[in-house]
N, C-alpha and C positions, 0 to 999 in steps of 0.2 A: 504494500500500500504506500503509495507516494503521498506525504500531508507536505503540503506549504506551510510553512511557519515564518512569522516574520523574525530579524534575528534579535537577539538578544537584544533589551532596552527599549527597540522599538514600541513598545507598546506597555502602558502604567499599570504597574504592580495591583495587583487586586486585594483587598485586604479578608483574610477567612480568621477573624479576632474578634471576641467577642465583644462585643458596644453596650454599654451599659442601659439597663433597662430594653434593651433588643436582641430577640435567638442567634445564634450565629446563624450565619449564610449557609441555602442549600450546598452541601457538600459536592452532590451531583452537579448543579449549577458551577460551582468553584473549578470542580474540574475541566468542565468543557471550555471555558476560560480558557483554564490553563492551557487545554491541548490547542487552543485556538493562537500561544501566545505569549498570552501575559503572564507574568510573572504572579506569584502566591505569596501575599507579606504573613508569615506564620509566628506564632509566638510561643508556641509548647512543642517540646519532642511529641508528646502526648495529640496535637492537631497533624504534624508529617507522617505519624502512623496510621491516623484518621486516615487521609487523604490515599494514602499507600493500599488502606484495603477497599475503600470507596472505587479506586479503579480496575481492583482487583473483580470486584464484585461484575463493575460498567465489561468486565470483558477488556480492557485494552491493554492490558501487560506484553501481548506481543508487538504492540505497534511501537509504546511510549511506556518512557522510563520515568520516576522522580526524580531529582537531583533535588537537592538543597544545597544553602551555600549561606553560611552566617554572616550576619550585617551588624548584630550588636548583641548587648547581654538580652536575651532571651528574645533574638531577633533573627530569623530567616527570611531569604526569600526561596521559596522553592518554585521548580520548573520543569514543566512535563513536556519533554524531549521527545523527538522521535526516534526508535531504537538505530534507524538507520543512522544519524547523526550520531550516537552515542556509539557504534560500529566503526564508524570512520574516523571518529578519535581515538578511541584505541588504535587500531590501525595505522594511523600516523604517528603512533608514543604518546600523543596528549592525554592527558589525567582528565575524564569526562566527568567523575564524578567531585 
């Protein structure tokens, strides 16, 4: 499956944090986001696990990968990669994850 993503930065980080006096955000929602893109501002190990089996569940672990990548104390941003890109960094020595 060939997905267009646009590349990193291009597109503003989504926030899946909970807001006071408001649910967090569909999971499911969150995710297609993410495969569309945009980056995931997360704040618990405990939300990248969330998200990790939410795609597990959606079926796309063969297409798209999670990465995360810390921004501050108790700050991620994570990003659902497509596994071919994550293939082809390996592949050239880069550290995908």
């Amino acid at each position: 499956m060939s997905h267009h993503v646009p590349p990193p930065g291009a597109l503003p980080p989504i926030a899946y944090l909970p807001r006071i006096g408001q649910p967090k955000p569909d999971a499911q929602a969150i995710v297609r986001l993410g495969m569309s893109g945009h980056p995931i501002e997360i704040g618990t190990t405990g939300d990248y696990y969330h998200l990790f089996h939410v795609m597990d569940r959606m079926g796309v672990f063969g297409d798209f990968r999670l990465l995360r990548k810390q921004t501050g104390p108790s700050r991620w941003l994570a990003y659902i990669v497509s596994a071919e890109t994550c293939l082809a960094a390996e592949a050239a020595g880069q550290n995908a994850e």
